[in-house]
VODRENNU-204402 format. One line per 4 residues: number of its first residue (from 1); their letters; for each residue x, y, z of C-alpha. Coordinates in Angstrom, 3 decimals, padded with zeros to 6 digits. Layout:
BEGIN
NUM	a	X Y Z ~ ...
% end
This chain:
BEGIN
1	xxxx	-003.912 -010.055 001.102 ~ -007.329 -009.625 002.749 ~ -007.358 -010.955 006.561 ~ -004.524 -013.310 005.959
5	xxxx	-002.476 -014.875 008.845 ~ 000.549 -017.276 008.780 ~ 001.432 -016.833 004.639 ~ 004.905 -016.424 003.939
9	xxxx	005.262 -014.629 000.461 ~ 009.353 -014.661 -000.605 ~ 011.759 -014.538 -003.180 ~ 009.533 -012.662 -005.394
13	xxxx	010.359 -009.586 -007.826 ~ 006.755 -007.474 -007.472 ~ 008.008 -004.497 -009.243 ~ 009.565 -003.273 -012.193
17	xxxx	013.322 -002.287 -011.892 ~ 016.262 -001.488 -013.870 ~ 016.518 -004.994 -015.283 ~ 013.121 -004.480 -016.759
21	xxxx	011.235 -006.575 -014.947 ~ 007.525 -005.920 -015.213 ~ 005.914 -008.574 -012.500 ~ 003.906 -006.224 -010.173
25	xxxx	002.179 -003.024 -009.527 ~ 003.301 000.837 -011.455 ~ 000.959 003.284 -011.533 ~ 003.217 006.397 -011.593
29	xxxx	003.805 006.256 -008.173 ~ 000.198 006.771 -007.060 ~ -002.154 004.642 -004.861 ~ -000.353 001.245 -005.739
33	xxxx	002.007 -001.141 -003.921 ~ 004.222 -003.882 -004.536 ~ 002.708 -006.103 -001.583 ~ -000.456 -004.670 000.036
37	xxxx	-001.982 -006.291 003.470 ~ -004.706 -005.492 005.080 ~ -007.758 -005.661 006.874 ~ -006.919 -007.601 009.944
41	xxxx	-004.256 -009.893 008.712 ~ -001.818 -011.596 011.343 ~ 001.447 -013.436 011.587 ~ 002.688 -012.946 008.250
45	xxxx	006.232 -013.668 007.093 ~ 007.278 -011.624 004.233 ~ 011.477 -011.811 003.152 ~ 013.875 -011.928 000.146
49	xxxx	011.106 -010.202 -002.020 ~ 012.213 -007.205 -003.895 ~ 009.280 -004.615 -004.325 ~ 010.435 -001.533 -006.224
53	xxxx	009.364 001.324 -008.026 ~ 005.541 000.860 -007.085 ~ 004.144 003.998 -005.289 ~ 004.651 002.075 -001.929
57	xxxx	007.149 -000.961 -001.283 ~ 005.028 -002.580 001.214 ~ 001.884 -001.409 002.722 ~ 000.050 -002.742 005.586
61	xxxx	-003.169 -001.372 006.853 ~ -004.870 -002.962 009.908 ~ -008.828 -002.725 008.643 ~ -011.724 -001.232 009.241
65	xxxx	-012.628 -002.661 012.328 ~ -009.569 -001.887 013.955 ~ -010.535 002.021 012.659 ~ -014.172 001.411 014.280
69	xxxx	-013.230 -000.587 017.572 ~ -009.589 -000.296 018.125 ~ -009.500 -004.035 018.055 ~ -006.377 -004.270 016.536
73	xxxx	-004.580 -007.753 014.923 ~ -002.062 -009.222 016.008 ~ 000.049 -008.621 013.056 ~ 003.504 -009.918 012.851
77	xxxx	005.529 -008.715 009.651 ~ 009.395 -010.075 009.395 ~ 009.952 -008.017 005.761 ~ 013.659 -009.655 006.001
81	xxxx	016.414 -009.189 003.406 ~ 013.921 -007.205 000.803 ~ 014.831 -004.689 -001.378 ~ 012.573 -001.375 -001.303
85	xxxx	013.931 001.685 -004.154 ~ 013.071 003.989 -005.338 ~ 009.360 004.485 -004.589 ~ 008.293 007.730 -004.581
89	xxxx	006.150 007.555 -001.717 ~ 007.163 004.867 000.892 ~ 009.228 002.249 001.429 ~ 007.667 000.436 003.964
93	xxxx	003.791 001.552 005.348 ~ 002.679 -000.731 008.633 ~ -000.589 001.355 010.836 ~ -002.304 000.532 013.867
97	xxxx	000.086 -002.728 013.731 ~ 002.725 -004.507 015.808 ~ 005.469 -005.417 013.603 ~ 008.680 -006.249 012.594
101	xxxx	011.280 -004.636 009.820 ~ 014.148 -006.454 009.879 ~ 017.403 -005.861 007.549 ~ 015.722 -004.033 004.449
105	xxxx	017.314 -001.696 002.254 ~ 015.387 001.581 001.305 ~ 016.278 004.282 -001.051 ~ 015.329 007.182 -002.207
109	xxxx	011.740 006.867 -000.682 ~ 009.798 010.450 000.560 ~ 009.701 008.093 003.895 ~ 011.888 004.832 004.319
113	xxxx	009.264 003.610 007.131 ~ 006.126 005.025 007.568 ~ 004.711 003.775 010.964 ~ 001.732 005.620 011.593
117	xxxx	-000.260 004.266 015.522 ~ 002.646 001.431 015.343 ~ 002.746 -000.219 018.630 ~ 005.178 -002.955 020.177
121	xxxx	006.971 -002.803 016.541 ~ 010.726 -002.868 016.236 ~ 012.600 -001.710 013.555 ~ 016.137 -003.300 013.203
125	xxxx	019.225 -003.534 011.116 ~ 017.823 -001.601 007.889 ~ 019.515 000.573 005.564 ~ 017.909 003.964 004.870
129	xxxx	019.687 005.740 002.301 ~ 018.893 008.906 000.569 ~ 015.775 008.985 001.735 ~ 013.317 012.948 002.846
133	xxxx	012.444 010.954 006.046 ~ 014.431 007.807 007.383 ~ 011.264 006.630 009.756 ~ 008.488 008.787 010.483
137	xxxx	005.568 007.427 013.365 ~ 003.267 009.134 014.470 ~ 000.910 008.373 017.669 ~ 003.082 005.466 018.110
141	xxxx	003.655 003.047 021.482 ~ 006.806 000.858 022.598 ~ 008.568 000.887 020.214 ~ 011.907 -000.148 019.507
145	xxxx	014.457 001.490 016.717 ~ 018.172 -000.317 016.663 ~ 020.833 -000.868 014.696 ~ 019.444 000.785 011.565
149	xxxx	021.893 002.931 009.370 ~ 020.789 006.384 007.982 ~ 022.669 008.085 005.160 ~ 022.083 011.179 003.217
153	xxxx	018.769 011.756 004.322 ~ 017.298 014.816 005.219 ~ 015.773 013.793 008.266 ~ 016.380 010.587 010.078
157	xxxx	013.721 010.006 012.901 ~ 010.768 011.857 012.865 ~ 008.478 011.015 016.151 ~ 005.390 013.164 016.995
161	xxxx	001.854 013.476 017.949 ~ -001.188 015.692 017.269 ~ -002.941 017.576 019.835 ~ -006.566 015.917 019.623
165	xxxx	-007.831 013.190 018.290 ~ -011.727 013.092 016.346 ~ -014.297 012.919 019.326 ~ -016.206 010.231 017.035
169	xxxx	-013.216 008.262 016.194 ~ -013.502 004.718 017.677 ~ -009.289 003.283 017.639 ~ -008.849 006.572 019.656
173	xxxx	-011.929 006.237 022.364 ~ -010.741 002.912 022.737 ~ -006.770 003.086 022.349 ~ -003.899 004.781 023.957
177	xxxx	-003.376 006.981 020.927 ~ 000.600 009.181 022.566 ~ 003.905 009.473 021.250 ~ 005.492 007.892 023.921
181	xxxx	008.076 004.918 025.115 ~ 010.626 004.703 022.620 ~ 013.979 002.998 022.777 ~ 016.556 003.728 020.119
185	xxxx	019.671 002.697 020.222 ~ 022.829 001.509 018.060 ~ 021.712 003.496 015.244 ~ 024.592 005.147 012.461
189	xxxx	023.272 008.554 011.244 ~ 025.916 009.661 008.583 ~ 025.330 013.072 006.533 ~ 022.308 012.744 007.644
193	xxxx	020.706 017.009 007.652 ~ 018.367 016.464 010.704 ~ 018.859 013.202 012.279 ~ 015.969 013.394 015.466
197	xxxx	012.811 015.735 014.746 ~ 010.678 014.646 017.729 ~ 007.833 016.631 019.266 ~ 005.201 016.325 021.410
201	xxxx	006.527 013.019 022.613 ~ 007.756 010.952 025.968 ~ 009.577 008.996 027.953 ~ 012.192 008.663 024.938
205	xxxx	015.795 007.148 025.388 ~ 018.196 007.836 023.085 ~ 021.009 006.343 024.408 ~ 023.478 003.004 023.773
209	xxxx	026.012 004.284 021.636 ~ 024.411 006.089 018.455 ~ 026.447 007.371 016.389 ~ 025.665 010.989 015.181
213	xxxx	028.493 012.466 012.270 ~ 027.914 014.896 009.670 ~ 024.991 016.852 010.406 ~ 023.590 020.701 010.833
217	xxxx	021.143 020.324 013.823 ~ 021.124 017.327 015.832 ~ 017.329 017.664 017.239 ~ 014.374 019.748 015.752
221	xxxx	011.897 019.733 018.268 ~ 008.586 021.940 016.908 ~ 006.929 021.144 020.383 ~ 008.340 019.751 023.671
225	xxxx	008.873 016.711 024.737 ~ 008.582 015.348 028.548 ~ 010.825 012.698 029.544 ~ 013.468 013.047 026.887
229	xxxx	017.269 011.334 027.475 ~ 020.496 011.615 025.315 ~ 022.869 009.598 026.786 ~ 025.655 007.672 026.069
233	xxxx	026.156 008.080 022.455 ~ 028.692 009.397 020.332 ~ 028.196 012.885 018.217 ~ 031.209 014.334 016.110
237	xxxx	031.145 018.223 015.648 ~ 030.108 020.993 017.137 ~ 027.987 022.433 014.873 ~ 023.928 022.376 015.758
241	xxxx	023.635 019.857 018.486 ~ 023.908 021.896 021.578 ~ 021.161 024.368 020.766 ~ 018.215 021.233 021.514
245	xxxx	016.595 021.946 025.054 ~ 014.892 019.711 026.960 ~ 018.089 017.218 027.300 ~ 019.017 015.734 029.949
249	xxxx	022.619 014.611 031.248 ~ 024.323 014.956 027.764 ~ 027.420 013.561 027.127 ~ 030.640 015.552 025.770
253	xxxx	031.219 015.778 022.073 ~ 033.224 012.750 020.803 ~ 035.918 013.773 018.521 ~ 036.673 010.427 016.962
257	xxxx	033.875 007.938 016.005 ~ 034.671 004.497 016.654 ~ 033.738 001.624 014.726 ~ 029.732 001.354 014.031
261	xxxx	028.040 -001.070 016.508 ~ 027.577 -004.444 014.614 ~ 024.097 -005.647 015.704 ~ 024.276 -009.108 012.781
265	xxxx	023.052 -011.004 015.981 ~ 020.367 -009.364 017.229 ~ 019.192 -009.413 013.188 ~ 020.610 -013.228 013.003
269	xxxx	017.977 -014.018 015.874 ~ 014.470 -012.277 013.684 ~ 016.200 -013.605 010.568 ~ 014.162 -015.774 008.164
273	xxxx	015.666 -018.965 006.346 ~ 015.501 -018.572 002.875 ~ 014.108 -020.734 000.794 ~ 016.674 -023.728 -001.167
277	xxxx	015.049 -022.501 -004.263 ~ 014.123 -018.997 -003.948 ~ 015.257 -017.031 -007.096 ~ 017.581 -013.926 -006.062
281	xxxx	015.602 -010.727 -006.353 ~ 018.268 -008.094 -005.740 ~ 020.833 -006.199 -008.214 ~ 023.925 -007.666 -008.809
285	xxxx	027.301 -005.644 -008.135 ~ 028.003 -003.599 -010.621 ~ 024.492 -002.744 -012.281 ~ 023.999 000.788 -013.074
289	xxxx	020.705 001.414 -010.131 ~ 019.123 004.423 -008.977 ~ 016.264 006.454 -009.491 ~ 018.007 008.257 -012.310
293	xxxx	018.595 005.268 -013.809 ~ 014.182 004.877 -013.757 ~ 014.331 005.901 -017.475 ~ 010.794 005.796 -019.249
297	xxxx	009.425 007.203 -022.494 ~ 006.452 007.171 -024.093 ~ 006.084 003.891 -024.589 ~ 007.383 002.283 -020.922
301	xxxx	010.388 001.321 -018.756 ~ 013.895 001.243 -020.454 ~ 014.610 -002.464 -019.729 ~ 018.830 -001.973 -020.704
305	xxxx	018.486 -004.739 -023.200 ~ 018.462 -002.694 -026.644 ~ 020.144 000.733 -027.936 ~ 018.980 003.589 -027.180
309	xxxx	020.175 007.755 -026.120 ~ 018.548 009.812 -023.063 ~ 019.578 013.899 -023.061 ~ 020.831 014.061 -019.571
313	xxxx	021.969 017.891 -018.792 ~ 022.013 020.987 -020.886 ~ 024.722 023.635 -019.489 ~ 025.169 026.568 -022.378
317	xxxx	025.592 025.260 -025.794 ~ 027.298 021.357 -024.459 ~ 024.553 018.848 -024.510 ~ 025.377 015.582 -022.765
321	xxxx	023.625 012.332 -023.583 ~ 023.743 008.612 -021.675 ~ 024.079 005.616 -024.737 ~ 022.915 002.594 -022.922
325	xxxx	022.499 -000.729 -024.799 ~ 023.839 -004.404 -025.165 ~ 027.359 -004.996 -023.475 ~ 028.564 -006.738 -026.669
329	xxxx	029.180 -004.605 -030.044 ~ 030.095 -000.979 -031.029 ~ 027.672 002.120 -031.819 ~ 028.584 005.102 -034.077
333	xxxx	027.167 008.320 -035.049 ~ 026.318 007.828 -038.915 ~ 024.772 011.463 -039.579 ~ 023.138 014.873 -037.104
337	xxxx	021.837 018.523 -037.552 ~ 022.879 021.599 -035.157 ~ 025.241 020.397 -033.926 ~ 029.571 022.072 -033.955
341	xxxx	031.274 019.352 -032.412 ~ 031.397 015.727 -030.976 ~ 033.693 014.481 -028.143 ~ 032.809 010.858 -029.297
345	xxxx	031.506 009.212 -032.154 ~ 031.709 005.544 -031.693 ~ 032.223 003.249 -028.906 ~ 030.404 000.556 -026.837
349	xxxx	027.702 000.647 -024.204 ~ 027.693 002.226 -021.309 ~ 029.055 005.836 -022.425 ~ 028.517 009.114 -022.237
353	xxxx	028.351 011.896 -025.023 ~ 028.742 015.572 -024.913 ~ 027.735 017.558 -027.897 ~ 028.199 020.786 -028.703
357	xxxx	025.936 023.247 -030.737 ~ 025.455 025.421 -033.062 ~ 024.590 028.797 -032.144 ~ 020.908 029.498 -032.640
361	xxxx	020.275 025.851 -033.971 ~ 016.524 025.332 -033.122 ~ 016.426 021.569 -034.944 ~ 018.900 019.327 -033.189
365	xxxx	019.107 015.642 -034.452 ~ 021.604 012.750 -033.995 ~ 021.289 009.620 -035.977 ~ 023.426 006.342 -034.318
369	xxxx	023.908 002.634 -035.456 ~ 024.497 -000.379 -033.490 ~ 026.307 -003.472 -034.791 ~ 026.831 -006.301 -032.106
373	xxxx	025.125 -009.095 -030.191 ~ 021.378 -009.598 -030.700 ~ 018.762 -008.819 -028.545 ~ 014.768 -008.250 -028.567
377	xxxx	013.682 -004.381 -028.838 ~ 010.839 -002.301 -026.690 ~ 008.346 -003.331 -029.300 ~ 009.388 -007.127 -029.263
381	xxxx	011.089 -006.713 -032.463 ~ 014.073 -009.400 -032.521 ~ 017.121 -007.846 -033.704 ~ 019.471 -010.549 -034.895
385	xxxx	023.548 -010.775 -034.176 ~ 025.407 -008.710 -036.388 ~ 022.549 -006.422 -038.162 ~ 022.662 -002.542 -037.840
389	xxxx	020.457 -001.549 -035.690 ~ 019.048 002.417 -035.968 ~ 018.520 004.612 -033.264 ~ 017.814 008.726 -032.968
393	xxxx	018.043 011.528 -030.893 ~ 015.804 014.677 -032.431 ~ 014.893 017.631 -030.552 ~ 013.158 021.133 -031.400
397	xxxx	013.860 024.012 -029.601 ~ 012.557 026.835 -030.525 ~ 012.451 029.290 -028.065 ~ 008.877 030.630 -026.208
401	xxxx	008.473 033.902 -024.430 ~ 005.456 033.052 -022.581 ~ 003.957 035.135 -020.261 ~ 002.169 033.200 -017.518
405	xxxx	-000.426 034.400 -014.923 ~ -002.280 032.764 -011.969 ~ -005.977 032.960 -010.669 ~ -007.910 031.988 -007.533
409	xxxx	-011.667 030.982 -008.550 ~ -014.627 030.303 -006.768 ~ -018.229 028.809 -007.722 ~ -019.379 031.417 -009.643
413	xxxx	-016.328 031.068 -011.999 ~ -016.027 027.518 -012.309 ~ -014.374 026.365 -015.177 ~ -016.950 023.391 -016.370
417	xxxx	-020.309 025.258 -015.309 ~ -019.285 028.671 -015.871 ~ -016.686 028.826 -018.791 ~ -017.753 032.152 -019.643
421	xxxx	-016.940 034.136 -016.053 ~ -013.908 031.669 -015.815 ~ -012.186 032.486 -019.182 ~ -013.161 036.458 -017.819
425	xxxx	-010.693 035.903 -015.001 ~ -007.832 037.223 -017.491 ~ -009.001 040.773 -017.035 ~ -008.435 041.079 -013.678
429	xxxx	-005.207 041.512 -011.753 ~ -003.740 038.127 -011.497 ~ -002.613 036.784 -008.245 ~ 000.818 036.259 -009.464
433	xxxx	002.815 036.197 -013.143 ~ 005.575 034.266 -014.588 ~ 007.778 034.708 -017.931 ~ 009.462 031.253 -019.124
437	xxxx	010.911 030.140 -022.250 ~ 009.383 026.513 -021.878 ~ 005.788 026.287 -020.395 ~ 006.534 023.009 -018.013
441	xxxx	004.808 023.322 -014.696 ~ 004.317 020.393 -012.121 ~ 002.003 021.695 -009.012 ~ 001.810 019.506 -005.852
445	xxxx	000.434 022.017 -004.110 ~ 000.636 026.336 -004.585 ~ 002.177 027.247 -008.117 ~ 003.104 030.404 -006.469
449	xxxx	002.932 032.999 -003.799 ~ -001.117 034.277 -003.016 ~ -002.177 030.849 -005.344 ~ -004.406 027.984 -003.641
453	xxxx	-003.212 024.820 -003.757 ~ -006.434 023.694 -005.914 ~ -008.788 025.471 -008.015 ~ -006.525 027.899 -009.685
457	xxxx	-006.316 029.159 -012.886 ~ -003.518 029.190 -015.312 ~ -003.352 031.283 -018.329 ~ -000.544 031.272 -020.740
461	xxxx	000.218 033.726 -024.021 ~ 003.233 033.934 -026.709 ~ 003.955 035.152 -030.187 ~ 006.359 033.820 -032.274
465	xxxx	008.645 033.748 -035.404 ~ 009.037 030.365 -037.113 ~ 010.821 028.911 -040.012 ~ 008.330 027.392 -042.611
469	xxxx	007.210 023.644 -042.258 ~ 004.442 021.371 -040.448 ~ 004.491 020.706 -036.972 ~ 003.484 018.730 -033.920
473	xxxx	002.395 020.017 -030.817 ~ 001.940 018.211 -027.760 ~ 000.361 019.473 -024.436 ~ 000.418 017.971 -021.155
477	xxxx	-002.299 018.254 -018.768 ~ -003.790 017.664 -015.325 ~ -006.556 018.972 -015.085 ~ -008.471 020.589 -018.085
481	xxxx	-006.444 022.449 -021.220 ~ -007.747 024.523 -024.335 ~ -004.870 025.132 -026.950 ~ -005.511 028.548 -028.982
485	xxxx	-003.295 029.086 -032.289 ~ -004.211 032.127 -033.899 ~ -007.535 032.388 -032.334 ~ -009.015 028.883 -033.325
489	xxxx	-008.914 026.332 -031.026 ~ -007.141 023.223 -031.769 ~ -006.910 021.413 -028.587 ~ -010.015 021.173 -026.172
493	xxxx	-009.581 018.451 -022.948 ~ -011.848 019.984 -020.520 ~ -012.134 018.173 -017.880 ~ -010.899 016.433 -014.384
497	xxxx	-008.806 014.016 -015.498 ~ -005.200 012.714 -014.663 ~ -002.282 013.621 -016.809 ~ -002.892 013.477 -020.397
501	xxxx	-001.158 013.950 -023.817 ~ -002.738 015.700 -026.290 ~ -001.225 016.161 -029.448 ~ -002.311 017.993 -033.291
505	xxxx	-000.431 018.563 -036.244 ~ -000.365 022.112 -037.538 ~ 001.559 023.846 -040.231 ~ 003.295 026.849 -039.529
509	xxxx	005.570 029.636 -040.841 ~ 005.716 033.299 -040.119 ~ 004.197 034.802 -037.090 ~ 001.967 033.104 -035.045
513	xxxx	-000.042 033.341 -031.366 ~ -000.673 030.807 -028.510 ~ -002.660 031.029 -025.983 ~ -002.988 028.092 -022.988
517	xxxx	-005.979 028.022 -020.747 ~ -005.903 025.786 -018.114 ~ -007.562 024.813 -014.490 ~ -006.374 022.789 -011.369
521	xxxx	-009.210 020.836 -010.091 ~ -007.553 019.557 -007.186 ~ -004.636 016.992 -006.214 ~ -001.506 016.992 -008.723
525	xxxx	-001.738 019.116 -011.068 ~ 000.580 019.767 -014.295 ~ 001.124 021.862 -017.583 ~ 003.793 020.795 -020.220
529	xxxx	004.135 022.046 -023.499 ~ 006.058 020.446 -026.507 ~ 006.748 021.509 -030.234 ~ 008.741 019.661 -032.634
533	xxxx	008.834 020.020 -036.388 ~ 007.909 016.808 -038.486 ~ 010.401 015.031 -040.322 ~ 013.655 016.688 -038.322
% end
């Protein structure tokens, strides 16, 4: 939406979830959103929408000219009764905006509600679950956090402000831009690690019966806080919350927690109707949800709908596997390689499989049929009632000693203008070394001690024994990769790019050398290498 005001958008699915729904935005979890609003919108009703898996839920940004004149709109968002998992970013994203989150679940978000210069907002009745940060604001104004239940997150509320803002910056020259006047109250914070890390902040008033249990430090404050008042709530334990200074008049420790506060009327009164014929966008009971249960390959989402296997842990030699398919017929296990022993080897869907195997098996394979109801495949292949339906597990694992090591460079060894000095790096000491059996790195930032966070250097070596036969090999990059076998170079993506698959077919047998060389631009970055012989 692009300066909207007074739209309702509800009952819509704008994601892709565990059902296999495909009607919005996934782009890996980066710069996307299932319902994006921006640029001065106002008085917008959003509710009963489920928005999942995009890289945020919602995201509202007030515009441009509020960043220019501090002029900000008069936004109004009631995001009631919508469902926001599993992102990996955030759940909900409102800025420089007064508005309303009312009875939304979140889970498993980096941030449940990210509320950066909110103002006048109020955040009621939501469920943050399993969540790195409940609700994090920053430079935020009057605003109001109630009723809201926090479980298994690492840190509940996170409240603070920066020191300065930029001289040239016109929503700060213009805009009261502290951490200041907050009411929260009614709030449930269960096994939650951290539940208040607030600094730099004031007049706060944390008070009217929230409920603290199951914690290791009550309040992390990194800077103080003026104005600051715990009162009247109830905290169970001992452990962590009497170590917080700057309290005033805090009450004793409770040592049984009475019933949660219910606070369905204060939600009943910012509820939104739904619509007679809005289609229901949330999981039923009893569907397997969760971001473990976000299960892609190569090809796209798992939608649930056909057969298929997914290696879930490896612990010694026992190998367990998730067989998830149709609710109506029987698999089996109709042949395999490497494998000693089976706890299962037929059944119906859902069920798990442990496998054992075979000392120093390197070629692991299991072969499965399903017979049962019919149902449409990941490549729109119809499957009719009652046919046998084929479906494999096969994985190589031949073991890599490969001995890793990091480098800083600068201008005058940059890998795309000066290949030469850069691929002369390896001579010098290396800022830091790694050995590892698989070569699978994902950097957000530093890939180790004395590394930057972006343009480093990664160089990677093995030799190897291997069994006669032809070969794929498949390297994962982000940013530029050159593949060496035996000197020659068979792979050769040199560039900035995002990750990328690159794969060639070799033949091998005997002893061989590879050698990785690879550079991190900037951003994400990533290394992941894969061998698997052809035809096992």
């Amino acid at each position: 939406m692009y300066r909207s005001s007074r739209n309702r958008l509800m009952h819509n699915q704008l994601d892709w979830n565990v059902r296999g729904y495909s009607h919005g935005f996934y782009q890996r979890g980066q710069d996307s959103a299932g319902i994006l609003v921006y640029e001065q919108s106002s008085e917008n009703v959003f509710a009963y929408n489920s928005a999942t898996h995009s890289g945020d839920g919602f995201f509202l940004w007030a515009g441009q000219t509020t960043m220019d004149t501090g002029r900000a709109a008069a936004t109004t968002i009631c995001s009631s009764k919508t469902t926001f998992p599993m992102p990996p970013t955030n759940g909900v994203e409102v800025t420089f905006s007064r508005t309303k989150i009312v009875d939304n679940r979140l889970d498993e978000c980096t941030y449940g509600i990210w509320g950066g210069y909110s103002f006048g907002s109020l955040m009621l009745g939501n469920h943050i679950e399993n969540c790195r940060t409940g609700i994090a604001i920053e430079h935020g104004q009057e605003n109001a956090i109630i009723g809201n239940q926090f479980l298994n997150d690492s840190v509940g509320i996170q409240l603070w402000a920066r020191a300065s803002q930029p001289a040239d910056w016109g929503y700060a020259q213009h805009r009261d831009t502290r951490s200041r006047d907050y009411q929260i109250g009614k709030n449930r914070f269960e096994n939650v690690r951290n539940p208040l890390k607030i600094s730099a902040s004031r007049k706060l008033a944390i008070n009217d019966d929230n409920q603290f249990v199951g914690f290791e430090k009550l309040l992390v404050a990194e800077k103080p806080n003026e104005e600051f008042y715990l009162v009247k709530n109830q905290i169970v334990g001992d452990k962590g919350w009497h170590d917080a200074e700057g309290f005033k008049n805090m009450n004793p420790i409770v040592k049984q927690l009475q019933a949660p506060y219910v606070v369905s009327g204060e939600v009943q009164r910012h509820a939104v109707a739904k619509l007679p014929d809005g289609m229901e966008t949330v999981l039923p009971e009893g569907q397997l949800r969760g971001r473990h249960y976000i299960l892609m390959n190569e090809w796209g989402p798992f939608n649930f709908e056909y057969p298929t296997v997914w290696l879930r842990n490896i612990e010694g030699d026992q190998y367990t596997f998730l067989l998830l398919g149709p609710p109506e017929g029987n698999w089996k296990i109709v042949n395999g390689a490497g494998w000693s022993g089976l706890n299962q080897k037929t059944g119906s869907f859902p069920v798990t499989v442990v496998a054992t195997k075979n000392p120093g098996a390197e070629a692991l394979a299991l072969d499965f049929e399903f017979i049962g109801q019919a149902f449409t495949d990941q490549f729109g292949h119809f499957n009719k009632r009652g046919r046998p339906f084929p479906f494999r597990f096969e994985r190589f694992e031949k073991k890599l000693d490969w001995q890793v090591r990091w480098y800083n460079y600068e201008e005058a060894a940059d890998p795309l203008t000066h290949y030469e000095a850069f691929k002369n790096l390896k001579t010098a000491s290396p800022e830091a070394t790694k050995n590892v059996n698989d070569l699978y790195f994902a950097w957000w930032g530093s890939p180790a001690e004395g590394v930057n966070e972006d343009k480093f250097a990664t160089f990677a070596e093995t030799s190897f024994d291997i069994e006669p036969g032809e070969y794929v090999i498949e390297l994962t990059s982000d940013d530029g990769v050159k593949l060496f076998l035996d000197g020659k170079m068979l792979i050769d993506h040199w560039d900035i790019h995002e990750p990328a698959v690159d794969e060639v077919r070799v033949r091998l047998g005997g002893k061989h050398k590879l050698e990785v060389e690879h550079f991190e631009g900037g951003g994400f970055g990533t290394l992941d290498f894969r061998m698997r012989r052809v035809g096992d």
